[in-house]
C-alpha positions as a Markdown table, in Angstrom:
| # | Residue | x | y | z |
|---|---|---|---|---|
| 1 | Unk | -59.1 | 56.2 | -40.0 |
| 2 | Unk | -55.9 | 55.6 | -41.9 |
| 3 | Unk | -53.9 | 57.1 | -39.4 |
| 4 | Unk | -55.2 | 55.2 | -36.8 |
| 5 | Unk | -54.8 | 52.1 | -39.0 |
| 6 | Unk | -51.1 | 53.0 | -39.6 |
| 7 | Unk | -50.8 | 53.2 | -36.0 |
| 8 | Unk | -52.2 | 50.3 | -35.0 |
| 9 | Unk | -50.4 | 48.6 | -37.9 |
| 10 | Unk | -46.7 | 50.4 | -36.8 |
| 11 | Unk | -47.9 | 49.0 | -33.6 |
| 12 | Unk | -48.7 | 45.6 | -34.4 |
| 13 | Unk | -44.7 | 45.8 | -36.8 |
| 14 | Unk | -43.2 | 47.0 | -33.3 |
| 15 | Unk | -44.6 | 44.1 | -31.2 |
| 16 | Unk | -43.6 | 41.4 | -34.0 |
| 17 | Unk | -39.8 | 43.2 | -34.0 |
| 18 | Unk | -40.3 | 43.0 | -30.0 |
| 19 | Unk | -41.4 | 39.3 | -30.1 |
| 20 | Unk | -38.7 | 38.4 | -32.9 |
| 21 | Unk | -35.9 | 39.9 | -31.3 |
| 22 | Unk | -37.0 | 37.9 | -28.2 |
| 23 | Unk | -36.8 | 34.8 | -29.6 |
| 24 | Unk | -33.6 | 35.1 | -31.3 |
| 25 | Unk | -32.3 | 36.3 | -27.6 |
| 26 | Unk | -33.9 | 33.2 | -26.3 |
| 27 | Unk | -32.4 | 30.6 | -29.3 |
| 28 | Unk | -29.0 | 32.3 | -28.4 |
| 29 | Unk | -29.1 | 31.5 | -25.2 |
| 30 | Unk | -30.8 | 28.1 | -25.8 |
| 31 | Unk | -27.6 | 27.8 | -28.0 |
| 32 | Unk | -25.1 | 28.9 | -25.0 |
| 33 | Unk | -27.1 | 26.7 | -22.9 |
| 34 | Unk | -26.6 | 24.0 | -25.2 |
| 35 | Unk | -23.4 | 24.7 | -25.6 |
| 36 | Unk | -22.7 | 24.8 | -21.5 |
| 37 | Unk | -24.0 | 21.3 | -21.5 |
| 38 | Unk | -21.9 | 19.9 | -24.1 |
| 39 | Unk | -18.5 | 21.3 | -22.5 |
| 40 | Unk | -19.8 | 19.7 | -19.5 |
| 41 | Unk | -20.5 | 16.5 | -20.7 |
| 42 | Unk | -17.1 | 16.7 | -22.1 |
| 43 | Unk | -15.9 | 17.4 | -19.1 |
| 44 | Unk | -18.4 | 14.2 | -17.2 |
| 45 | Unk | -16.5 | 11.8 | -19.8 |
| 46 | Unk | -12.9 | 13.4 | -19.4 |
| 47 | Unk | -13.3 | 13.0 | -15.6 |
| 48 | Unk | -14.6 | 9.4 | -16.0 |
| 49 | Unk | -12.1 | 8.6 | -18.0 |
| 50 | Unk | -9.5 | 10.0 | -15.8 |
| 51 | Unk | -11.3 | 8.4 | -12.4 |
| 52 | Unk | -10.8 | 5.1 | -14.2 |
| 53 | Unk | -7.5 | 5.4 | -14.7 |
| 54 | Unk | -6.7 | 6.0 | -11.2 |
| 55 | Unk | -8.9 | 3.1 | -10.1 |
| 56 | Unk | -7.1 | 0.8 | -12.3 |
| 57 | Unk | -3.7 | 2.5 | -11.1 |
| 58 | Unk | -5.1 | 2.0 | -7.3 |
| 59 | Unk | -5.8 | -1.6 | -7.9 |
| 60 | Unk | -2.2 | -1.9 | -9.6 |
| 61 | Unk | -0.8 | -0.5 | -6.2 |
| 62 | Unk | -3.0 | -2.3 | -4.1 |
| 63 | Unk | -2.3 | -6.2 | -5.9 |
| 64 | Unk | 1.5 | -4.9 | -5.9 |
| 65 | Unk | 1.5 | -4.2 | -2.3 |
| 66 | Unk | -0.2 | -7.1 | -0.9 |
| 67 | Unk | 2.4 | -9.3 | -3.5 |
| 68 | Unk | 4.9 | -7.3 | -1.7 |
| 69 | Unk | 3.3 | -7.9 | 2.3 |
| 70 | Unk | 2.9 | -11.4 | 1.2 |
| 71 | Unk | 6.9 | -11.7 | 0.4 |
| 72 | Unk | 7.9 | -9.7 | 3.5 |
| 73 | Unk | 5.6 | -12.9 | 5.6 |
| 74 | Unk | 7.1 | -15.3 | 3.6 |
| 75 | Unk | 10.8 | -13.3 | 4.4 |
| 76 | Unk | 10.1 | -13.5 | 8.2 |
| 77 | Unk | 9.1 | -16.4 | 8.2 |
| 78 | Unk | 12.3 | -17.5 | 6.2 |
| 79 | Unk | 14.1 | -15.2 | 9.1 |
| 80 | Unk | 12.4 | -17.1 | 12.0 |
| 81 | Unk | 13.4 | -20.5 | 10.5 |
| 82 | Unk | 17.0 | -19.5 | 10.4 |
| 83 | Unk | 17.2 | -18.0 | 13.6 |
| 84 | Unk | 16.2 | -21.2 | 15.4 |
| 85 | Unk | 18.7 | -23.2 | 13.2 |
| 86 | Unk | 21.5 | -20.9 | 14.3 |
| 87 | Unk | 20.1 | -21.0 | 18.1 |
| 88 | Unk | 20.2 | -25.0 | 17.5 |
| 89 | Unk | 23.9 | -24.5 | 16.2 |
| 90 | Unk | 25.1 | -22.6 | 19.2 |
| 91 | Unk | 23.7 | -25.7 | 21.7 |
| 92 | Unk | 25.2 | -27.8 | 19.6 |
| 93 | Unk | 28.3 | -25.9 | 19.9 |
| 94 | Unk | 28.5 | -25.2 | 23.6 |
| 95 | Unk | 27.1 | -28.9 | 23.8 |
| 96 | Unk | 30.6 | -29.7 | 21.9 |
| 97 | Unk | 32.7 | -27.5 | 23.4 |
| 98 | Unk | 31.7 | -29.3 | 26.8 |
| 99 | Unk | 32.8 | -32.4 | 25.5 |
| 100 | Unk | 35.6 | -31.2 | 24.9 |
| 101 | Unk | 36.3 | -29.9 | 27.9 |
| 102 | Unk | 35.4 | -33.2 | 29.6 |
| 103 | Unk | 37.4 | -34.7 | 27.1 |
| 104 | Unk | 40.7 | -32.6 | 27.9 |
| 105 | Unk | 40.5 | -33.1 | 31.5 |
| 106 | Unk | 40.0 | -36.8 | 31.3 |
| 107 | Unk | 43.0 | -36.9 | 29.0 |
| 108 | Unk | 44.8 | -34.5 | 31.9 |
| 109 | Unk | 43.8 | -36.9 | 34.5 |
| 110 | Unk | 44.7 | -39.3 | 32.4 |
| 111 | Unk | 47.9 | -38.2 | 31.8 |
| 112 | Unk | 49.0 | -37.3 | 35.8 |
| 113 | Unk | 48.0 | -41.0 | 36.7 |
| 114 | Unk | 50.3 | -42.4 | 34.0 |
């Protein structure tokens, strides 16, 4: 009876070593598991933070750009002005010119009847 009492009590020592060393296995890997998920929130917030730092940079570009579209409107429209007060100039010009012309050979005429 004491042998099959020492067995059954080796038994009983084996399972508890068995059921032990099955839940320190299982708290280490709760513990990598737990470990995983703080390098990954790490990893969440480092993203984020880096996400939102290109958004604002984005938004930067994007204000800059339309600032700089707005200017190049406001540059051909500056461009468009100006051309029509040189085309304006050049009638005037050949207007002028004309005159002149008239001018001279009325002063030529002019000139042969005197």
């Amino acid at each position: 009876e004491e042998v099959g009492l020492s067995k059954n009590l080796k038994s009983a020592n084996d399972e508890i070593d068995y059921l032990q060393s099955a839940v320190d296995h299982a708290k280490e890997e709760g513990k990598l598991k737990c470990d995983e998920i703080e390098t990954a929130k790490k990893d969440v917030e480092a993203t984020t933070s880096k996400l939102s730092r290109l958004e604002t940079g984005l938004v930067e570009k994007m204000e800059k750009q339309k600032l700089m579209k707005d200017k190049l409107v406001s540059l051909e429209s500056e461009e468009a002005k100006i051309e029509n007060e040189l085309e304006v100039k050049r009638e005037e010009c050949k207007t002028i010119h004309c005159e002149r012309e008239r001018i001279e050979q009325d002063n030529r005429k002019y000139e042969k009847e005197n």
